[in-house]
N, C-alpha and C positions, 0 to 999 in steps of 0.2 A: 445602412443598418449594421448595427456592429455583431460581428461574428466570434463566437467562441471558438478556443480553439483545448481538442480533446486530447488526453495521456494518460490513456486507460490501457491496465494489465490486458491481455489479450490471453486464450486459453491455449495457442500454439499447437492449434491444429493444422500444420506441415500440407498433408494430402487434400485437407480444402484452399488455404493458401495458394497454393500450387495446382489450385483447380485440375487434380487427379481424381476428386471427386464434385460433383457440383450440385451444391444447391439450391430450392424452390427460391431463395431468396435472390440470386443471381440471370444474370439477363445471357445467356449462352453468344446472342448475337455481338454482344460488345466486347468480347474475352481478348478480341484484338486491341482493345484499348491499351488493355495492363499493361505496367512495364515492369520488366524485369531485371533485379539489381545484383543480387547473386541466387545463387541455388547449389550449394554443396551437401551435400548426405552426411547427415551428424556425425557417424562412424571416420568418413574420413576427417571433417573437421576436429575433433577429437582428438586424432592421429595428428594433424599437424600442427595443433596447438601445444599437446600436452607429451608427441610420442620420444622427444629427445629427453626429456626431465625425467620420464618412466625407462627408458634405456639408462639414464646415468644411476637414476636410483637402482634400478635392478643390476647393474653391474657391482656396486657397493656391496651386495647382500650375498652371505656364505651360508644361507639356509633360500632353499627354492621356495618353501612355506610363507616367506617375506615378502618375496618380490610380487609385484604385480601383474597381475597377466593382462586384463583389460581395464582402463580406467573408466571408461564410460561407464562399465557395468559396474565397476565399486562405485559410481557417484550416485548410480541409483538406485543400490542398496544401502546407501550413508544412513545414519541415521543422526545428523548433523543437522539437519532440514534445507541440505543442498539440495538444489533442483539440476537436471541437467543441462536444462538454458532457458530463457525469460523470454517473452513476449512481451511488443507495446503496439498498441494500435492507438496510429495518430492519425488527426481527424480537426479539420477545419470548416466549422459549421456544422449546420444541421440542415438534414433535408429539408425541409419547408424555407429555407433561405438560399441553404447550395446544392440544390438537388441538381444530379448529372445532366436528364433533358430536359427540355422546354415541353408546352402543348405541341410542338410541332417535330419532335423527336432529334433536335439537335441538341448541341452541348450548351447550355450556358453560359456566360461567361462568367457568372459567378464562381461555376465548378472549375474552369480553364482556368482561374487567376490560382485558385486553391492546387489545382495539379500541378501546378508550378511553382508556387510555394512547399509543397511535399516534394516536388524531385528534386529541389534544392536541398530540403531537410534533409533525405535519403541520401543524393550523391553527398555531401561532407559530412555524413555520419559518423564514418570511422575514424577521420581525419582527429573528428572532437572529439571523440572516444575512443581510442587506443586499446583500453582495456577492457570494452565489449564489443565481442570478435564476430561479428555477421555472418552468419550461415545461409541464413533465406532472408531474403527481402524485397516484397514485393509492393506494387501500387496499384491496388482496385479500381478500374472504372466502370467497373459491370453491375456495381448494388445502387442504391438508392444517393448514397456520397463517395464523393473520392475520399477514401483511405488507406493509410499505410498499417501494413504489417510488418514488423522488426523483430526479428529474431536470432539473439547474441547468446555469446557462451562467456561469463566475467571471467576475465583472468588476474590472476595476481602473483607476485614474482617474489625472491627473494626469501622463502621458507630455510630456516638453518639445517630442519631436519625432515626426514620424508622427502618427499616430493620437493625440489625448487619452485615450481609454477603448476599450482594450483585452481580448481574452481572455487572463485571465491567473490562474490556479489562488493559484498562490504568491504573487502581491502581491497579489491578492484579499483573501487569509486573513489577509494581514500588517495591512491598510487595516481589517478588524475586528478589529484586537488582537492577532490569533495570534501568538506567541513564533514569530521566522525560526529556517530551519531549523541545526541544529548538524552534523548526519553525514545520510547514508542511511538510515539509520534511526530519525535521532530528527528528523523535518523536519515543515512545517509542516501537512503533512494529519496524520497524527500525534498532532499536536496539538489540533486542531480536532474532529476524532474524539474525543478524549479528555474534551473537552469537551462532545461532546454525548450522552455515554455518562454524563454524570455529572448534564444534566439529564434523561436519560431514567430515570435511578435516582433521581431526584427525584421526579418522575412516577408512577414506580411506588408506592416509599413511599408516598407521598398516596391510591394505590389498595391498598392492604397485601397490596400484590405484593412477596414476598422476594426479591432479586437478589443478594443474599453466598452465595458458595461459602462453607457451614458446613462445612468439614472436620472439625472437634474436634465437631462432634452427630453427623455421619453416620461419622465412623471412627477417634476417640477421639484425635484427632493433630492439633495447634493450632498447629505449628511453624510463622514465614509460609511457609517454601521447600515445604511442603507442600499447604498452601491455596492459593499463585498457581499450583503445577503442576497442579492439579487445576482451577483457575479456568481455565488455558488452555487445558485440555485440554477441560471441557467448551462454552467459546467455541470451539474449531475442529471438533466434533461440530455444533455449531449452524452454522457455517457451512459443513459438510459437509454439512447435510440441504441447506439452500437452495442452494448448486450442483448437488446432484445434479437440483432441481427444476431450473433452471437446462438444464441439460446435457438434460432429457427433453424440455422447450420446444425447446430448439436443431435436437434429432434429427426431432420433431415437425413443425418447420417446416423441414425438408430432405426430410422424405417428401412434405411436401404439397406440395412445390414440384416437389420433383422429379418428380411426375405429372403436372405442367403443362408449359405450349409452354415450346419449349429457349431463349426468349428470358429465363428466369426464371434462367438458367447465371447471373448475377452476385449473385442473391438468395442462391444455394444457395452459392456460392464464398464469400460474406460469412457467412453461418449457419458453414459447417464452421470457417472460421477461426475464430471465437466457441466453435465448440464444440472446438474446438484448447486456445484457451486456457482455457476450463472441465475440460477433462481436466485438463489439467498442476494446476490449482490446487486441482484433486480430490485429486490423488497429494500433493500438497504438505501439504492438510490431513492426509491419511490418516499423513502420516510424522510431521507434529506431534502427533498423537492416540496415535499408538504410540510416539515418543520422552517423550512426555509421561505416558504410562501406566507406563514403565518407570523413569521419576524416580520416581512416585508409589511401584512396587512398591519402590522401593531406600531410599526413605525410611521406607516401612512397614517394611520388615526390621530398618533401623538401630534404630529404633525401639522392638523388640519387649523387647528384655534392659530398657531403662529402665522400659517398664509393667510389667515382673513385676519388679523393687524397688519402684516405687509401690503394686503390691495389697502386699507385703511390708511395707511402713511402714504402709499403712492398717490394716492387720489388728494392727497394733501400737499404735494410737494411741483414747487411750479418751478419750470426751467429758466435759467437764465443764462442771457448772453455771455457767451465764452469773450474774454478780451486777448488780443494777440495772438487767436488761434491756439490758446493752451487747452487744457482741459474741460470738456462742459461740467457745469456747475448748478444747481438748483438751488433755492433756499425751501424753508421750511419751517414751521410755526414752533416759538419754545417749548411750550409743552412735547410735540412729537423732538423734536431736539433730545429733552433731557428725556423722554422714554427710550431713546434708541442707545444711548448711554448708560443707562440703568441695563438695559437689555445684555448690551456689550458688555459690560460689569459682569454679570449674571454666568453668562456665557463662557466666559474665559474662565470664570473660578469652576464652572460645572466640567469645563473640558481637562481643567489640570487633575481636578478631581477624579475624575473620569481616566487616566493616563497610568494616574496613579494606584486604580482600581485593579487597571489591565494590567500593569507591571506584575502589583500581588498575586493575580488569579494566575496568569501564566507561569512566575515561579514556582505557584504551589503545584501549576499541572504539572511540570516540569518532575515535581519532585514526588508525585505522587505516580510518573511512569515511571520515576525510577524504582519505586517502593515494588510498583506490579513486576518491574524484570525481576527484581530482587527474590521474589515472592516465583514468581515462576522456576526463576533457577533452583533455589530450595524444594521448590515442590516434583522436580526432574530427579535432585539430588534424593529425596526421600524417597523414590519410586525406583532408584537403582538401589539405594540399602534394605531396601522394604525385599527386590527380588535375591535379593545377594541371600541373606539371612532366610527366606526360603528354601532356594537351593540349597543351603547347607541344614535346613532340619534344625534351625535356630528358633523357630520361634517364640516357642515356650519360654526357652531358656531368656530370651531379650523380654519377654511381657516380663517377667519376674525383677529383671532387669530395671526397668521402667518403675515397677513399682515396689518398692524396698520395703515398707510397711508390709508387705505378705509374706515377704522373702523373711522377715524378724519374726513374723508368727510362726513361719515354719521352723525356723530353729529352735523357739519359746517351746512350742506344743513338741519335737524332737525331746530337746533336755526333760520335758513333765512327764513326756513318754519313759525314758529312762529311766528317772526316777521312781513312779511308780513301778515297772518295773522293777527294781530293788527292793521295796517295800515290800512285796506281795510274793517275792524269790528272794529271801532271807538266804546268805551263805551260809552252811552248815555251819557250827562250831564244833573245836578240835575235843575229842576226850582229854580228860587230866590223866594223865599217867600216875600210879600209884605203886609204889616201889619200897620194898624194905629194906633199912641200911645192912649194912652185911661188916 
């Protein structure tokens, strides 16, 4: 049975990871399984990624106001939308295929192929990726599936000013090769994903783990528009079980918290936020699994009139002796002849058609994420002049600005104003002087 294989953001809960704290969803008796890859404390990681760039830069600076004193803590007040490190949980299978034990409480060998395929993932992680620096990294065998948690800090090098080596996701990815990003959705994580989704199906092969959605074995329908909707659909079932694990951790560690002194209020505020955005990204897979079920159903319908002329032709077509051990060969009555060629005809022009569809719609997507960054940056930009003008007790003064037909009225009704005034306050006029010549 062919097995998906998962690359899903992970929420980079460190203290569950690192089972300091444990979950309803965790089997306490198997915590021996896990293996463990690194475990350094972000602070020191931090320090030895970033602490010689923040020493040369803070040597450079003749105002104390400049320099830096912790970078970790300026990364997580940026307001850049740097994060201070990224999480991936990968994940080969799903429970109902690679579940950990059997009925009789041993391991699988479904799961045993899978944890060997992840510790190989694991051990030449960094080797592949250079530029995302592993802090924690662990291998679950205490839940429901073997998976990994990966937890890197991107680094990036070569800055002319500031900082030399920076956190930085995107030129990270770019500094190992990664293709820069084209839109929103086709950007450099994306990509980097894609690529490691293609060694991990290397990976597998070599353990004769199937990873190809077989559509045309399991439901006689080989078309591609068939097999990638059925491919996504069961990649976002795969990343619907790992969120909802996700989501049971998060509620888990809000109960335990919540039972403790009220000084833990910021621990619990950060859990529900997490489990904020674990909902939403529940509902999001739940609507790609149902959107994607309902392509599958509409293609299987289209479908159905072509297989009953296929058993119609086959039930027509008699075999015939291969000569000299080439090829088997059948014949077949003209009629069915020239429909299968009319068919082929048909087919080829609907597929170039077809190609040519895809070409168009993808450049306009293409072009239409670029219009939203476009739009997005404009709308950042508007909301830093919008506070500037603000602050400065502008705003009046920029509406008027904005609108120059009021701005002309007020000068118009000023001068009518003066005017009248004139009219209604006549300057005195001077006496004549009246004098006798002498």
């Amino acid at each position: 049975m062919a097995k998906t294989i998962s690359f899903v953001k992970g929420k980079g809960s460190i203290n569950h990871n690192n089972r300091e704290f444990i979950a309803k969803n965790v089997d306490a008796s198997r915590r021996s399984m896990n293996v463990i890859y690194v475990q350094i404390p972000i602070e020191k990681a931090y320090e030895e990624i970033f602490g010689k760039a923040v020493a040369d830069y803070n040597a450079k600076q003749k105002r104390n106001d400049r320099k830096i004193g912790n970078y970790l803590s300026k990364v997580k007040q940026s307001k850049n939308n740097e994060k201070v490190f990224y999480e991936n949980v990968v994940q080969i299978g799903k429970r109902d295929d690679t579940g950990i034990l059997d009925e009789n409480g041993n391991i699988t060998e479904a799961a045993r192929l899978a944890k060997e395929v992840l510790d190989e993932y694991a051990r030449t992680f960094q080797e592949r990726n250079p530029n995302l620096i592993l802090f924690n990294a662990v291998l679950h065998m205490d839940e429901a599936t073997p998976h990994l948690h990966l937890d890197y800090i991107p680094v990036a090098h070569g800055y002319k000013t500031g900082l030399s080596t920076r956190n930085s996701l995107s030129k990270g990815l770019q500094e190992m090769g990664i293709a820069p990003a084209i839109g929103k959705n086709d950007n450099e994580t994306m990509h980097w994903q894609q690529r490691e989704r293609d060694f991990l199906e290397k990976l597998c092969k070599e353990k004769g783990i199937e990873t190809e959605v077989l559509g045309i074995v399991r439901d006689n329908y080989s078309i591609p528009e068939y097999k990638a909707a059925m491919r996504e659909k069961e990649e976002a079932e795969a990343e619907l079980e790992i969120l909802n694990s996700e989501k049971e951790e998060a509620i888990s560690l809000i109960d335990a918290t919540d039972s403790q002194i009220q000084s833990n209020y910021e621990v619990i505020d950060e859990q529900e936020e997490a489990l904020k955005q674990i909902k939403e990204r529940i509902e999001a897979a739940e609507l790609k699994i149902r959107s994607k079920q309902e392509e599958i159903n509409g293609i299987a319908e289209a479908m159905k009139p072509s297989y009953a002329e296929i058993q119609e032709i086959e039930s027509k077509v008699t075999p015939v002796p291969s000569m000299f051990g080439k090829e088997p060969m059948v014949k077949l009555p003209k009629t069915i002849y020239d429909k299968l060629i009319a068919r082929y005809q048909l087919a080829d022009t609907l597929e170039r058609l077809y190609h040519d569809y895809e070409y168009k719609t993808r450049t306009l997507k293409i072009k239409v994420d670029e219009l939203k960054a476009e739009v997005d940056f404009l709308k950042k930009k508007v909301q830093q002049f919008t506070s500037f003008i603000e602050a400065k007790g502008l705003v009046e003064a920029f509406k008027e600005f904005l609108n120059p037909k009021k701005a002309i009225e007020k000068i118009k009704d000023d001068r009518a104003r003066r005017t009248d005034q004139r009219i209604n306050d006549p300057i005195p006029s001077k006496k004549k002087r009246i004098g006798s010549a002498r």
